[in-house]
N, C-alpha and C positions, 0 to 999 in steps of 0.2 A: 100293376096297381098304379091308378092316377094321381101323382101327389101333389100337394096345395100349388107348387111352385111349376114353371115347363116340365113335361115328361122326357125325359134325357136320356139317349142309351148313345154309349159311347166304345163300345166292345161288340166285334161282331164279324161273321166272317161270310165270304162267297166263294163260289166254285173257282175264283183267279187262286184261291188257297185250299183249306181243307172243309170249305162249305156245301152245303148240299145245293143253293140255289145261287144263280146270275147277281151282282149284281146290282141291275136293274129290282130282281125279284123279291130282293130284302130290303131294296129302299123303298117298294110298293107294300111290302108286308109291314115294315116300322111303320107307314103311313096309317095304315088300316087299324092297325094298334094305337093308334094316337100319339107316337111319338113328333114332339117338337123340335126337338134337334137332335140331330144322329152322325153318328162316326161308322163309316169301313173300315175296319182294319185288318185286312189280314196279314197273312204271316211274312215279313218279308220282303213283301209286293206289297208297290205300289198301282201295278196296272189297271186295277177295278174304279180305282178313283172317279176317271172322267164320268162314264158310266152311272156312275153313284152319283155324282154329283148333279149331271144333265136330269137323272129321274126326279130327284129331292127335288129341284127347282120346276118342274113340270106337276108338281104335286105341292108345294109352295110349304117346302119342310126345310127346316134350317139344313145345311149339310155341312159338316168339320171332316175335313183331312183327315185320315188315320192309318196309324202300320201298327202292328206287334211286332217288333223284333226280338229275334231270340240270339240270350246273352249264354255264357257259361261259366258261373261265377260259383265258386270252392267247391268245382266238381260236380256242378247240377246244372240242369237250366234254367234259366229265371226268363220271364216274359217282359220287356217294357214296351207300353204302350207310349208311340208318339201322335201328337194330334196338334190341327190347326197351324201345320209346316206349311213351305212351298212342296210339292210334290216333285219338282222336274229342280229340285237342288242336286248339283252336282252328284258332291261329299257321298248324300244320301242316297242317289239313285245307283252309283258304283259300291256304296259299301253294302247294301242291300245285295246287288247282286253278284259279289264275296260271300255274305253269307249264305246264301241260297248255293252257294258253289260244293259238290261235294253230294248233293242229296241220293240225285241216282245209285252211286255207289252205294252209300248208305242202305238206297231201298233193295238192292240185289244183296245183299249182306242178309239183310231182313229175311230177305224171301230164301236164304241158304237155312239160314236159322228155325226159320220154320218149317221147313221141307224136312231137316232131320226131326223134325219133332212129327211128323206125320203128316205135315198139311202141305203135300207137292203142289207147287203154280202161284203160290201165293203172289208174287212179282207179276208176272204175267197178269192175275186176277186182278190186283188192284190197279194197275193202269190206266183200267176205263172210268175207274172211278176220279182219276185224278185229271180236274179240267187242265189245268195247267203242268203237264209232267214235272217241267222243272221243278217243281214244290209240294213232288210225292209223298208223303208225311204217314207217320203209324195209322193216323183215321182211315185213311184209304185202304190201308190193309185190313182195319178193323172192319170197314164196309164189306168187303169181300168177303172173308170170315164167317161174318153172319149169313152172307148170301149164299155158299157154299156149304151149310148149315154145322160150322163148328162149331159156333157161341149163338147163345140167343139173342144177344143185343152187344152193341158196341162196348161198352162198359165193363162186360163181363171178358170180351177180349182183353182189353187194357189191363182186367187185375189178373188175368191170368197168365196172357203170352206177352204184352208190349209195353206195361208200365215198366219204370224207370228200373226197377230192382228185378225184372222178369226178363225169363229167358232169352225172348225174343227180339227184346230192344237190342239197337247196335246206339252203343253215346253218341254221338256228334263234338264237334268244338266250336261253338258257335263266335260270335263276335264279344269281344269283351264289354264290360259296365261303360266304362267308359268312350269306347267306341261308339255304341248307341246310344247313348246319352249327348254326344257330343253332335254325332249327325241330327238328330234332332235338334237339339239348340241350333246346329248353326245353318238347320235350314228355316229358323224362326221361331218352330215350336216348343210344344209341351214336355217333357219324358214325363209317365207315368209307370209304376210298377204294378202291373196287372196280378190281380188274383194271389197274395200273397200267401193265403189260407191254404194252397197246394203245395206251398213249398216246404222240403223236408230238410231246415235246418232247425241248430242247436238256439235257445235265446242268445247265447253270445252270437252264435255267426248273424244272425237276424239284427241284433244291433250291430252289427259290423255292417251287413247289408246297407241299413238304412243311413249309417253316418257317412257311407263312400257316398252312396245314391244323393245326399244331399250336398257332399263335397263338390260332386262334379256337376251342380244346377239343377239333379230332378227335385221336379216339385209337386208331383201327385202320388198318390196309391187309392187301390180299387178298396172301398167299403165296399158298397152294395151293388154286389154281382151273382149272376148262375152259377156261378163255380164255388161262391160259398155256403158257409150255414148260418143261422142264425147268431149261432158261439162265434162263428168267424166273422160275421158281421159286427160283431159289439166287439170283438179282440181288435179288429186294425181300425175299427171307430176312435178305440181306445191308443193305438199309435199314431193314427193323424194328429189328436189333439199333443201327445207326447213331444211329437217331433216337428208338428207344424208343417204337416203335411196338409195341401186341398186335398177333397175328396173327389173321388170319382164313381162314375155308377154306371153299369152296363152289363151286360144278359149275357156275352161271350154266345149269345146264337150262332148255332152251327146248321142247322137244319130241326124243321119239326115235328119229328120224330125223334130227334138223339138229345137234342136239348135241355138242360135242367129249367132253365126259363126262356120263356118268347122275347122277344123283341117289345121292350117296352113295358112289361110286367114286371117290376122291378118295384119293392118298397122304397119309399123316401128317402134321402139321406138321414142320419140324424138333424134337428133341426139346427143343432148349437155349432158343427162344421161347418167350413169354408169350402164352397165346391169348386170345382177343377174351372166350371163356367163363369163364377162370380161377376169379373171382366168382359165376357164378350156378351151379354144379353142385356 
């Protein structure tokens, strides 16, 4: 959806993570969507950047830096999005690839886990699905899955074998709040808390969340994303203003087929929130 102000999507992934297209191919698709300023972020990696960024400017689309980095804070994982960093900062470029450390194992854990549940090869399968091995992730398995016809769609893998409380997941320990928080700032940017609406804490640990998050400098949280609902869009509308959070807004596109929203079809902000862009436009 086109709303009165620039169309902004700042969540998003390519094949350098757990995306289905280049990219190149998602900063040609924001385009075609009429997005005016758009973020990469995938998971961890930085590598997609130049790429993203070269396409945006050849198509005369604003482009912002971006990562998601994955935290593990009171025993879950939490998502923060960084954006409008240096990409090639130090701090950033080595803790990044600390957290990415560990994955493979991880994905052969996975594929042990699901092999005793019936589904031999799963490891093997998901490989080709993964552009960048280093940053083999549960999607890739979920890709497989369905191709090999266990589950009908990605989604229905996740609640069955790979979401967090399912058989299949192996945890991780990813980087701490403050680690990613901190690489960001101190490579100039933003921290944002992605997708809040997924995460499964108690209201206390959730106000715990947000008083550390704002301790340590982050200054955004996702309202209006694919990954929420309507109810979740008016709940953490209703924390920005609480906590004095900017807002942010992005589709978390993965590919277009698995996607809850495209790149760029995204409702408004609220109108009375501060957005994550305020300053740079």
């Amino acid at each position: 959806m086109k709303s009165a102000g620039p169309n902004v999507d700042l969540h998003c992934h390519s094949t350098v993570s757990d995306g289905a297209l280049a990219p190149r191919e998602v900063a040609l698709r924001a385009h075609a969507n009429g997005v005016d300023v758009w973020a990469l972020t995938d998971h961890d990696e930085v590598g997609g950047l130049a790429e993203a960024a070269k396409a945006a400017r050849e198509v005369d689309m604003r482009f912002v830096p971006g990562v998601e980095i994955s935290v593990t804070w009171a025993g879950h994982t939490v998502h923060i999005v960084g954006l409008r960093f240096d990409p090639s900062n130090t701090a950033l470029v080595e803790g990044l690839r600390k957290t990415r450390a560990g994955r493979a194992d991880r994905a052969r854990r996975m594929g042990e886990r699901l092999a005793g549940m019936g589904m031999p090869g799963a490891y093997e399968g998901a490989l080709p699905f993964a552009g960048n091995p280093e940053l083999i992730s549960r999607t890739h398995f979920a890709r497989y899955l369905v191709e090999a016809g266990y589950c009908p769609d990605v989604q229905t893998v996740f609640n069955k074998f790979l979401g967090d409380d399912c058989p299949g997941h192996v945890p991780m320990q990813w980087a701490t709040l403050a680690e990613a928080v901190g690489w960001i700032r101190g490579a100039g940017g933003m921290a944002v808390i992605a997708h809040p609406g997924r995460y499964k804490y108690t209201p206390l640990q959730f106000a715990a969340l947000f008083d550390e998050f704002l301790d340590l400098g982050g200054e955004g949280i996702e309202v209006t994303t694919g990954s929420h609902t309507p109810e979740d869009a008016r709940r953490y509308a209703d924390v920005a203003r609480r906590y004095g959070f900017l807002a942010s807004r992005g589709s978390d596109f993965h590919s277009p087929t698995e996607s809850r929203a495209d790149l760029g079809r995204l409702p408004p902000l609220p109108p009375d929130l501060k957005p994550v862009w305020q300053d740079w436009l």
